[in-house]
Structure formats: C-alpha cells, structure tokens
C-alpha positions as CSV (number, residue, x, y, z in Angstrom):
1,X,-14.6,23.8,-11.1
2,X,-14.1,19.9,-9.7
3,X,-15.4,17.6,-12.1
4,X,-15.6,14.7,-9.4
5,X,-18.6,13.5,-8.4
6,X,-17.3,12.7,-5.0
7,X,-14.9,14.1,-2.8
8,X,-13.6,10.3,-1.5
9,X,-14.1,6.9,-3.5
10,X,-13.2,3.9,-0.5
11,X,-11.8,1.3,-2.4
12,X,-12.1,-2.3,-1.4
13,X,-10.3,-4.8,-3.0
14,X,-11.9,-8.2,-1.9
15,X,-11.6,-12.3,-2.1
16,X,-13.5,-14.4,0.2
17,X,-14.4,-11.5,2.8
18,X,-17.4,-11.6,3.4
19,X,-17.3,-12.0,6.9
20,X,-15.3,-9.1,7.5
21,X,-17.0,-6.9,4.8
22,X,-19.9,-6.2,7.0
23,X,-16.9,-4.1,9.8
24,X,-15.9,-2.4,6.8
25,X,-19.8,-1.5,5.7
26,X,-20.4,-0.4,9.5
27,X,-17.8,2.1,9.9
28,X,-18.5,3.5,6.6
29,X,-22.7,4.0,7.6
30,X,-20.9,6.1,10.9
31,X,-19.4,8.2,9.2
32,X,-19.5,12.4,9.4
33,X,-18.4,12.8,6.3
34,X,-21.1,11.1,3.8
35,X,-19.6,12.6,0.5
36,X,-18.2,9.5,-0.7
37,X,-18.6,6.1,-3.2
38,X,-17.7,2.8,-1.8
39,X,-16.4,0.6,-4.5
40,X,-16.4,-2.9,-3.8
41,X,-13.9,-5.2,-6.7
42,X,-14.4,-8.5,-6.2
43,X,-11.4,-10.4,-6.9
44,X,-13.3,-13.9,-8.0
45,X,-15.2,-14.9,-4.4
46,X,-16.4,-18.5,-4.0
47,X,-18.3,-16.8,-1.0
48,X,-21.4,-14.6,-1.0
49,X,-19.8,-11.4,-1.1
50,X,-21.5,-10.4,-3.7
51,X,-25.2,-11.2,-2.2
52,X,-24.0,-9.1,1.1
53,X,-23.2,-5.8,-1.2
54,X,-26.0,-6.2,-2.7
55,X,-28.3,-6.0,0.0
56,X,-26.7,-3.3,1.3
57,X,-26.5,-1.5,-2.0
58,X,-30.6,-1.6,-1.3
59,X,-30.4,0.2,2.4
60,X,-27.4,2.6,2.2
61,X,-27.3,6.0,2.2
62,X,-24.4,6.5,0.2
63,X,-23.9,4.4,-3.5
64,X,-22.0,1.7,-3.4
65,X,-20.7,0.2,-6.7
66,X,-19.7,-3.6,-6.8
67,X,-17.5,-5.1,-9.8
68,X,-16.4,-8.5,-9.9
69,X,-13.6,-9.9,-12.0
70,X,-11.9,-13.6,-12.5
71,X,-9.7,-13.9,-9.9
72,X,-6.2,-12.8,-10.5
73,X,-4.2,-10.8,-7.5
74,X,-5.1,-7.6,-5.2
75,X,-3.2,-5.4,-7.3
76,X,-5.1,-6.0,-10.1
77,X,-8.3,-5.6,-7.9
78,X,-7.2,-2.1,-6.6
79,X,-6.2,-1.1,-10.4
80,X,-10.0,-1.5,-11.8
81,X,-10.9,-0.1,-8.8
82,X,-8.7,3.6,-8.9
83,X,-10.3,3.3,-12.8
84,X,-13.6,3.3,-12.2
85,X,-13.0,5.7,-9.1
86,X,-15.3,9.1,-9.6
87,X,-13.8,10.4,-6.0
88,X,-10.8,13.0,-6.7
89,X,-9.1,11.2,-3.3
90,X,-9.2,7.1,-3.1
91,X,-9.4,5.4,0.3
92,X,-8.0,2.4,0.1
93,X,-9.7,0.5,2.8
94,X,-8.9,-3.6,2.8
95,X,-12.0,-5.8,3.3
96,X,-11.1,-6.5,7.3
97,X,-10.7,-3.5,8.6
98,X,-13.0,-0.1,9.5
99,X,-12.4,3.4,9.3
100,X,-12.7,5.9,13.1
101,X,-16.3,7.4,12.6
102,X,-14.4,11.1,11.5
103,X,-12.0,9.6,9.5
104,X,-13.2,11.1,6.4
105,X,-13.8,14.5,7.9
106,X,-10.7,14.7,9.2
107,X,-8.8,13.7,6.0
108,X,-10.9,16.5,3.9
109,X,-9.9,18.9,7.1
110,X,-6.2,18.4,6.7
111,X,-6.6,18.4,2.5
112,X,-8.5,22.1,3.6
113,X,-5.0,23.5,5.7
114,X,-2.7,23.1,2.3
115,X,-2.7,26.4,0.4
116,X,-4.9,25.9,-3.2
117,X,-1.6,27.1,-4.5
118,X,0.5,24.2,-3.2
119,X,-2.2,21.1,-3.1
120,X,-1.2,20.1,-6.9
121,X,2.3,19.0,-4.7
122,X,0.8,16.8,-2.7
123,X,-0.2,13.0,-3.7
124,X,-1.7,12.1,0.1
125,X,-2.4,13.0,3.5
126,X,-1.6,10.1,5.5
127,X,-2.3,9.5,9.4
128,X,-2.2,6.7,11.9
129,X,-3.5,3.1,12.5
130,X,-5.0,2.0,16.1
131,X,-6.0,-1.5,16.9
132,X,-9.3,-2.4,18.5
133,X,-7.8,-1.9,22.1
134,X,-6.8,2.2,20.9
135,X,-2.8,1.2,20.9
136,X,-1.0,3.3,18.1
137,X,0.1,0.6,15.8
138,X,4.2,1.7,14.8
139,X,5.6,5.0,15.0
140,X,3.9,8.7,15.6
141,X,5.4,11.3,13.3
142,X,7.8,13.5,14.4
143,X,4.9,16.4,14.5
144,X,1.5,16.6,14.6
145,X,1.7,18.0,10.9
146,X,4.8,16.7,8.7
147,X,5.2,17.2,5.4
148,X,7.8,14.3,3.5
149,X,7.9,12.1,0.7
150,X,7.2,8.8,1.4
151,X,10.7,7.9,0.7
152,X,11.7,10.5,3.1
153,X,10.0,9.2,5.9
154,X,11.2,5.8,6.0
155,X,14.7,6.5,5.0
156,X,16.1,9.6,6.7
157,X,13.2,10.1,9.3
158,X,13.1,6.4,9.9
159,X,9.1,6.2,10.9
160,X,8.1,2.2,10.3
161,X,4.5,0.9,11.1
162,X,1.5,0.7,9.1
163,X,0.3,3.9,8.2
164,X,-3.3,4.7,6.4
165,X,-5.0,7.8,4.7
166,X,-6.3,9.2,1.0
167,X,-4.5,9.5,-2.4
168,X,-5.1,11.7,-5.4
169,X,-6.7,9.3,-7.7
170,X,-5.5,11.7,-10.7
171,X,-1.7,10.4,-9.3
172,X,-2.6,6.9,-8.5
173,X,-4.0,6.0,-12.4
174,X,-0.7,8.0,-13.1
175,X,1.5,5.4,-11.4
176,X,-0.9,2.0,-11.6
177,X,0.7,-1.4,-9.7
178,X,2.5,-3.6,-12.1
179,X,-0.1,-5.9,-13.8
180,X,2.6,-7.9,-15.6
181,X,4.5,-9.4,-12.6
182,X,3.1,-12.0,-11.3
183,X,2.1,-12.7,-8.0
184,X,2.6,-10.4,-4.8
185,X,4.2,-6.8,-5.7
186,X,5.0,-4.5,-2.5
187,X,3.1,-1.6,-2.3
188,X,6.4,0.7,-1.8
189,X,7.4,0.1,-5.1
190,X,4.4,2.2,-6.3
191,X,4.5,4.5,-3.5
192,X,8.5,5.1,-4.0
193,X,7.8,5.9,-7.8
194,X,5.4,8.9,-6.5
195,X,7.7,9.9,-4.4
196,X,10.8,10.5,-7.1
197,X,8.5,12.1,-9.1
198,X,8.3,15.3,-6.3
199,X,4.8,14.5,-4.8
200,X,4.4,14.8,-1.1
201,X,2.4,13.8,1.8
202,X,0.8,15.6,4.7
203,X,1.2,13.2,7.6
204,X,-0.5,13.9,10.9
205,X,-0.6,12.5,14.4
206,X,-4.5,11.4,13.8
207,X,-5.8,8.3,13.6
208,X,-7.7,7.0,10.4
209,X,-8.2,3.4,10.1
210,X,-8.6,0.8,13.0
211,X,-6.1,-2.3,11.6
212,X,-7.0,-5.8,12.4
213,X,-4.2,-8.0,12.0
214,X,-5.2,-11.1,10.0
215,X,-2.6,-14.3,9.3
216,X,-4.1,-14.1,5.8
217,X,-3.4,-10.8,4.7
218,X,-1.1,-10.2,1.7
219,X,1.5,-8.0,4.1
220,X,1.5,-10.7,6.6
221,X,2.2,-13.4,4.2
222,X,4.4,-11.6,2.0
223,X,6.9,-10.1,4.9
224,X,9.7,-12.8,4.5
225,X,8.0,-15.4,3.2
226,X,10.0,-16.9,-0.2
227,X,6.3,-17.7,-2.0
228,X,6.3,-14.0,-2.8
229,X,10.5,-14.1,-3.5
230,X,9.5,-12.5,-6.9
231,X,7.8,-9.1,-5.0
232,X,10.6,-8.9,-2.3
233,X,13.5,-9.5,-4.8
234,X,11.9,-6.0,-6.9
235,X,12.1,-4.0,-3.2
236,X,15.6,-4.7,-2.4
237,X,16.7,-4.3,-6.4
238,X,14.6,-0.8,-5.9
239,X,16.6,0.0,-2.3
240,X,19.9,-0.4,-3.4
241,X,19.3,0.5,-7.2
242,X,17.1,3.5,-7.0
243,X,17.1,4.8,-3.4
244,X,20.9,4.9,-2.8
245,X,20.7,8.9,-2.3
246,X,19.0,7.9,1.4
247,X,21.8,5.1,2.2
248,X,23.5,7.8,4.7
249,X,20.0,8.1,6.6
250,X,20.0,4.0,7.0
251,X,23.0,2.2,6.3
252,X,21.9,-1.0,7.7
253,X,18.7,-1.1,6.0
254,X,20.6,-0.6,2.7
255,X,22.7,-3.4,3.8
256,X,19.9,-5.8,4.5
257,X,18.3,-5.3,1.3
258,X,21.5,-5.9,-0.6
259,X,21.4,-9.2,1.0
260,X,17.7,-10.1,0.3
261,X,18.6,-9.0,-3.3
262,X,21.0,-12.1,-2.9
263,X,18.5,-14.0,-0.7
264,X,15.8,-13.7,-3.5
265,X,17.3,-13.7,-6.8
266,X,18.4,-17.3,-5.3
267,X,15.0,-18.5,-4.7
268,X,14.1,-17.1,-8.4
269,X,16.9,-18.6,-10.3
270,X,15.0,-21.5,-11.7
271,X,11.0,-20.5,-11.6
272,X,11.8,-16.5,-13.1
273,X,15.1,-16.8,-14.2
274,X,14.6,-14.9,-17.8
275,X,12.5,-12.2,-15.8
276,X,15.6,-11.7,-12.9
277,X,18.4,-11.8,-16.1
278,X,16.5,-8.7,-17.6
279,X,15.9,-6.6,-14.8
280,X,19.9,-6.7,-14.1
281,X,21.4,-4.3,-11.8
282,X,22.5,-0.9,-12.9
283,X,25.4,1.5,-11.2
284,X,28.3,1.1,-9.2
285,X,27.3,1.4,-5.8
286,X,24.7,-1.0,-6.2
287,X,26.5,-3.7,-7.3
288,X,29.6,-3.0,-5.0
289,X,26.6,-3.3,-2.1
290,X,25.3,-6.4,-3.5
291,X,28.4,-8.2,-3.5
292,X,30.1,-6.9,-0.2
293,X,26.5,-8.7,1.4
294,X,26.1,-11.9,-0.7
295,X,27.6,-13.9,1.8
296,X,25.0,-12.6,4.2
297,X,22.3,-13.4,1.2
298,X,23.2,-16.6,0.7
299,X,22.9,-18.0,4.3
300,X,19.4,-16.5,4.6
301,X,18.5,-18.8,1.5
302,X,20.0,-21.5,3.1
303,X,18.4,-20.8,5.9
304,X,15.0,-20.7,4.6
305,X,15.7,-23.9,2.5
306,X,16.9,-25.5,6.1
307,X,13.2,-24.5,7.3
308,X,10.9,-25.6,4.5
C-alpha cells in the first residue's frame, strides 16, 4: 500500500514572482485532477509572495504549503522542495507559467497504461509545452506513446524543445541538483545521471504545461550566456566525457560541446580555476575531441570577449 499522501506534489520554486504566481494558482484551482499539494519555496522574495500564498492558502481547495529560505539559487529551491514533497510524482511547475486544466489527469492516465510490473522502470512521463496562442513549442515525439531515456531522446532520436511532465520523487531525492557548485547548474546534468542509471520516460504527444517565455528566466539567461560559464562548462565536460556512446547519433553536437568545453573552461580560468583543475577530463576520446575543436573554442571566447 502507497504511503503518499498525494498522488502529485507541484513544486514551485520562486523569487520575486508574485505577479506571475497568481497564473500558476489559477491553472492549478482548474484542475480535474484535485489529488495534489502545491508547494510554494520561496527563494528569499523582496516582494509579497508570501502575503499572496497566504491568502490563498485560506480559499483553496487543495493545501498549499509555503517555505521560505535565504536566498541562494533555484536549484537549491527545487531541492527543499522534492524533500518536503509528500506526492509520489513532483510537478515541477516554474512560478510564470500554468498547467492545461487536465494536465494532471492526463499524467496519472498515462502513469495508469504502464504495467505495475514495469512502473519501478520508469522515472517520468513527460509530454508537450504550448504557448498561449496553442503553437507546439519544439519537437512532437516520434509517436504518440515513446518510451526512451532522456539521453536517448536528445541524442539518437534528436527531439529538442522544452518538454514538461511528472517525476518519481523517490528518484529525484535519489539524484538531488548539485548544491556545491555555485551559481546556474543545467538541468540535464541531473536528468542525464537518471538516465545512465536505466530509468525511463513515457513521452506522449499531449500537452501539459502552457510555457511563457520570460527574458528572466534561468534557461533564457543561461543558454550561451558566459555569467553562467561555470554550468555550461559541466554540460559539455558531461557530453563529451560521459555521453560519448551517442556521438554516432549527433556528431556535430558532440563537436560543439567539445568546443564550448574550450569556450568555457577559458572564461573560468581565473574566477574557478582550482574547481576546473579538479574536475579534469578523463578518456581518450574525450580529450582527442577536445583538442581537434579548441581552435573552434577559442574564437567563441574571443568572440564573446569582442562583445562584452
């Protein structure tokens, strides 16, 4: 017998939101599916984020939890949060964004259609993002119901765009974001670690989450920006280090990452030099890759020296 209390926890991770938080609050009141906890970690507002999920803590019809902690990085934020989680599946929901009214029914509909036998396999079931106008943001899946590791799908099945759904929370405090780097850590690195250990995701053609595309979200500053050098430098040392088995699937991705290696490690040699020299690359292949795209590496630093 389960010894949740809920079948979802929606995690929110949030830091000066509050005038998002209430899109976030709306789609959770619609929807089908009310056996969930919203947990709310507040990441150290100035704003009155905590007065807004207060009130709403007092009208709800589903318990909210709020927590707030001195303000230190997201990944911290979603760590406490997967802790205090009494869901077996977490929703990681960000602070801007809303959830499609069946959102949650769906998810527990697809969780359903994996035999008991075989669920202890499976880490997520993971479905699309729409913006407000309905547009599909990135790729479909290849069918309507896809089974892959995460490192399968963006290597060898190639499927890029943000994608949204439910985790095991049993797996997630399993494999916990890094709390002593500092600064911005990709969410792939976690994701990628799931997936070496075996665990799999149901994808399906369905969308989840409605995505609003703000300037000031983490993943749009952290795409190629050299403030979060530290965070991108660990993804391309985990591409070509660890994920060398899929370079047939994507050579040129394998290639580019061996240059941001190069790119990165340059914008950390004087601020984290000791932390780069310890996390030195390992194996043949990598370093070969490294080296036959340093060139390449070292023109996008330049480059991005020419520009700030």
């Amino acid at each position: 017998m389960s010894t949740w209390r809920h079948l979802f926890t929606v995690l929110t991770p949030a830091y000066n939101r509050a005038h998002t938080l209430e899109r976030t609050y709306r789609s959770l009141c619609e929807q089908t599916c009310q056996d969930f906890e919203w947990i709310v970690v507040d990441d150290g507002s100035t704003d009155n984020t905590r007065e807004r999920i207060l009130d709403w803590q007092q009208q709800s019809r589903f318990p909210i939890h709020y927590h707030w902690q001195e303000n230190q990085h997201k990944k911290t934020a979603f760590n406490q949060g997967v802790r205090y989680a009494c869901g077996e599946w977490i929703v990681a929901l960000d602070s801007d964004d809303a959830l499609e009214p069946n959102a949650l029914y769906a998810m527990a509909q697809v969780q359903e259609g994996i035999p008991a036998a075989e669920r202890d396999n499976y880490v997520g079931i993971v479905g699309l993002c729409a913006r407000p106008d309905g547009s599909i943001v990135g790729d479909m899946f290849p069918d309507d119901v896809f089974d892959a590791t995460s490192l399968d799908l963006n290597f060898k099945h190639q499927i890029s765009g943000e994608k949204f759904g439910c985790l095991r929370t049993q797996v997630l405090r399993q494999f916990p974001f890094p709390e002593d780097i500092p600064g911005f850590v990709p969410e792939s690195l976690v994701w990628r670690a799931i997936a070496r250990a075996g665990y799999l995701n149901r994808f399906v053609n369905q969308v989840f989450r409605v995505y609003y595309d703000s300037p000031d979200s983490l993943s749009h500053q952290g795409r190629e920006s050299a403030q979060h050098a530290l965070g991108l430098w660990l993804l391309a040392r985990d591409t070509v280090m660890e994920c060398l088995p899929w370079f047939r699937y994507a050579p040129a991705s394998f290639m580019m990452a061996a240059a941001r290696y190069t790119r990165f490690r340059l914008h950390l040699r004087q601020t984290d030099k000791a932390f780069v020299r310890a996390r030195s690359l390992h194996g043949l292949g990598a370093r070969l890759l490294v080296i036959v795209m340093a060139p390449a590496g070292l023109m996008l630093y330049l480059r991005d020296r020419s520009r700030h």
